[in-house]
Biopython code that builds the backbone (N, CA, C, O; Angstrom):
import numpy as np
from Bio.PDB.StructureBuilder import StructureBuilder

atoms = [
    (1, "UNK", "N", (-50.262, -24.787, -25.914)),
    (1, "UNK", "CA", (-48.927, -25.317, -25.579)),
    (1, "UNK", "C", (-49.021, -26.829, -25.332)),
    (1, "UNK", "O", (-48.305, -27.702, -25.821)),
    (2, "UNK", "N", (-50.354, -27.012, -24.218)),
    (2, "UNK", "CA", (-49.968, -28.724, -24.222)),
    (2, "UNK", "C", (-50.450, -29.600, -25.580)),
    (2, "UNK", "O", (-49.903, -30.621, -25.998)),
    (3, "UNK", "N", (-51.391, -29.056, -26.040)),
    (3, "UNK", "CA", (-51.525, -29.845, -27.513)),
    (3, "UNK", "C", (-50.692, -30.274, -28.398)),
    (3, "UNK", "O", (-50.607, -31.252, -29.140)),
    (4, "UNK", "N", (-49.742, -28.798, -28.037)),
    (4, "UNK", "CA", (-48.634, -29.055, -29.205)),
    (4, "UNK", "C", (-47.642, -29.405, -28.942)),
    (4, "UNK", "O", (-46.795, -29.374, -29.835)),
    (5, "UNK", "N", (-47.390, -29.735, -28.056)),
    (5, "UNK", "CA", (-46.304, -30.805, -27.203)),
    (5, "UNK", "C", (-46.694, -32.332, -27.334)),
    (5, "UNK", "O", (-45.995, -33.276, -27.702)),
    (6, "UNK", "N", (-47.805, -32.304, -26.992)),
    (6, "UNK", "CA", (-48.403, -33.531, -27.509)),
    (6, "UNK", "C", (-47.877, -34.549, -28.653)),
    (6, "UNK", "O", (-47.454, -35.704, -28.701)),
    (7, "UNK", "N", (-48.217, -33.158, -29.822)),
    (7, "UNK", "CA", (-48.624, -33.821, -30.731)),
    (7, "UNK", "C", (-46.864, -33.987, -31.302)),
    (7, "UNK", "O", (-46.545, -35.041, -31.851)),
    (8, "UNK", "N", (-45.828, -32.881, -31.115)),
    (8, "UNK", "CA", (-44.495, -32.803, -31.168)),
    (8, "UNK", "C", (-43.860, -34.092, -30.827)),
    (8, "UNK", "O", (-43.199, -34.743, -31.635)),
    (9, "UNK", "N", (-44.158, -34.553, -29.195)),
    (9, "UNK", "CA", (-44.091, -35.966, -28.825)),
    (9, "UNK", "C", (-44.622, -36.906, -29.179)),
    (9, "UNK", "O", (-44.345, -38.002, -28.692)),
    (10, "UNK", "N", (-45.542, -36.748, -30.134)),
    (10, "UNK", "CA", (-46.014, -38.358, -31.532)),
    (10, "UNK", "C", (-44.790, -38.544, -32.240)),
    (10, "UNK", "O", (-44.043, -39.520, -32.297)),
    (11, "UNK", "N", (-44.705, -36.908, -33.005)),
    (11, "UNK", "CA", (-43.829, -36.964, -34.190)),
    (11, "UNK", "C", (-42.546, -37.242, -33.921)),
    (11, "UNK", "O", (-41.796, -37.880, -34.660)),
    (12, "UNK", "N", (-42.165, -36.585, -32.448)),
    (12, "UNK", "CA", (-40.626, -37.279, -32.157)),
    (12, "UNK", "C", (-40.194, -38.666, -32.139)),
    (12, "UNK", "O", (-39.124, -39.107, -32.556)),
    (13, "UNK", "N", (-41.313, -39.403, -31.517)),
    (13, "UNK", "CA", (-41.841, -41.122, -30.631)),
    (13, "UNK", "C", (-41.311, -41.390, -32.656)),
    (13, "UNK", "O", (-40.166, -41.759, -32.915)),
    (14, "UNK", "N", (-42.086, -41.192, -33.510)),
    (14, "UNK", "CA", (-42.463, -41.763, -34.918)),
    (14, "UNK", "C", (-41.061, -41.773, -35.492)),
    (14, "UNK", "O", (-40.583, -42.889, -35.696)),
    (15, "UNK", "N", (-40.135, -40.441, -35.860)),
    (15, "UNK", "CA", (-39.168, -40.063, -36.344)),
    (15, "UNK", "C", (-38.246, -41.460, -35.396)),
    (15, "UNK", "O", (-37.679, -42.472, -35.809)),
    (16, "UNK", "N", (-38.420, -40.988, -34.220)),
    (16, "UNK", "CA", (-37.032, -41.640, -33.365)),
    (16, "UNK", "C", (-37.133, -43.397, -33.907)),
    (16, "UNK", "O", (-36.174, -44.167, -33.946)),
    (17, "UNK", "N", (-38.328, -43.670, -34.224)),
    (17, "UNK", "CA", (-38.226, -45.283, -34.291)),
    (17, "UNK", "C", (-37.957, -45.258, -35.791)),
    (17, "UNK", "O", (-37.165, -46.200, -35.769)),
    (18, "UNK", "N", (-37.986, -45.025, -36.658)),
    (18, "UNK", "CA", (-37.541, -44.939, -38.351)),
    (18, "UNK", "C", (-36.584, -44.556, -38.545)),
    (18, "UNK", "O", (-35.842, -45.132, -39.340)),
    (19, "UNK", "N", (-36.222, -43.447, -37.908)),
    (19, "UNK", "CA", (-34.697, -42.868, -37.972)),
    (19, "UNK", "C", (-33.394, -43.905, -37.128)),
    (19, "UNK", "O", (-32.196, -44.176, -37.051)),
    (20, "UNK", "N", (-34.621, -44.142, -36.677)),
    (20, "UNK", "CA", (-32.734, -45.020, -35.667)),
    (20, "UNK", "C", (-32.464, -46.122, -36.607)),
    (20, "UNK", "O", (-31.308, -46.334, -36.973)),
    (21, "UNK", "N", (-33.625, -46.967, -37.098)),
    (21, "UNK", "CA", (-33.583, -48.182, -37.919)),
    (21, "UNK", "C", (-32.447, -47.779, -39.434)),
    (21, "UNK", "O", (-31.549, -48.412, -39.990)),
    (22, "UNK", "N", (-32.915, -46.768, -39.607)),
    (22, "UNK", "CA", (-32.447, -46.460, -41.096)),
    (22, "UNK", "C", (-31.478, -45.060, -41.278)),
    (22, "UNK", "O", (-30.644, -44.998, -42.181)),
    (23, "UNK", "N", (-31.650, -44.173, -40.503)),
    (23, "UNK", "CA", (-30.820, -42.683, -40.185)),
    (23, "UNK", "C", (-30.477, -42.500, -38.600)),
    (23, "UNK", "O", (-31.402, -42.015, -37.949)),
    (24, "UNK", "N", (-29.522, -42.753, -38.026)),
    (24, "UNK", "CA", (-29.332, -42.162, -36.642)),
    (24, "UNK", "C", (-29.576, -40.943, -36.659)),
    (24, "UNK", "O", (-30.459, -40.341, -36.048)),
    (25, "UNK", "N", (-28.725, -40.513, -37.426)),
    (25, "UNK", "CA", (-28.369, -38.701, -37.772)),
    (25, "UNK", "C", (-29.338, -38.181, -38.078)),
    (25, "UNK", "O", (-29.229, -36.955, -38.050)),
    (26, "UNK", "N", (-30.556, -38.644, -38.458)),
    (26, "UNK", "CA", (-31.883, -37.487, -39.002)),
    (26, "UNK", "C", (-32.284, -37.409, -37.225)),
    (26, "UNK", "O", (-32.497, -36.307, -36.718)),
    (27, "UNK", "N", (-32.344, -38.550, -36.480)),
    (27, "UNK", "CA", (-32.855, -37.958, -34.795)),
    (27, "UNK", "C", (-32.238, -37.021, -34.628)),
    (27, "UNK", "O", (-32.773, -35.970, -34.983)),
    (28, "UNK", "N", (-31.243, -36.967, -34.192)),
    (28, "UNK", "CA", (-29.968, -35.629, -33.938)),
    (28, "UNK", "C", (-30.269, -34.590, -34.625)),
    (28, "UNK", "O", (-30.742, -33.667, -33.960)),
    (29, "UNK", "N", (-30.155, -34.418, -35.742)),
    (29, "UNK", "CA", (-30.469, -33.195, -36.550)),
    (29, "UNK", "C", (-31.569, -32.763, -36.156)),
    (29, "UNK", "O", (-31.417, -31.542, -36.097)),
    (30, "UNK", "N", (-33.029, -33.124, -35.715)),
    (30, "UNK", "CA", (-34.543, -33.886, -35.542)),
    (30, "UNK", "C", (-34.177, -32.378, -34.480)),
    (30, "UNK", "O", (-34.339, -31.188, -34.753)),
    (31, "UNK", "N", (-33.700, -32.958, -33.367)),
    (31, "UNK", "CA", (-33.433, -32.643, -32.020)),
    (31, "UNK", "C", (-32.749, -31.163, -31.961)),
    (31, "UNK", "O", (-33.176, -30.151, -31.405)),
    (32, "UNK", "N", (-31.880, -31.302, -32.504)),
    (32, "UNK", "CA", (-30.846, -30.100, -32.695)),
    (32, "UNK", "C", (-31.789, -28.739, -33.111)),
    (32, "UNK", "O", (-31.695, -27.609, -32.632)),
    (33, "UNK", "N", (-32.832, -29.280, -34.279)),
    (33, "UNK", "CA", (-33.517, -28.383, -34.812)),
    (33, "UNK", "C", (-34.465, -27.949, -33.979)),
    (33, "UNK", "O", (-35.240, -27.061, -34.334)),
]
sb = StructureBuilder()
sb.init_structure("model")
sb.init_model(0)
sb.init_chain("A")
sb.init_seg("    ")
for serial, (resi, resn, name, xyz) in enumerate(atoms, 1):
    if name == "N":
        sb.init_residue(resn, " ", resi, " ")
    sb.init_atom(name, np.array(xyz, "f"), 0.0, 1.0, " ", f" {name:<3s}", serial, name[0])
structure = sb.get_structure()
């Protein structure tokens, strides 16, 4: 569980900074999912 939270919280940190620049809506969706 904590590994993969971990590693979930890279990919969120990664998505959230590319997506906001260029897609708001892929975070949200990101999240939602």
């Amino acid at each position: 569980m904590t590994h993969t939270g971990q590693v979930i919280s890279k990919e969120t940190k990664f998505i959230s900074k590319t997506s906001l620049e260029k897609k708001p809506l892929s975070v949200e969706i990101f999240f939602y999912e």
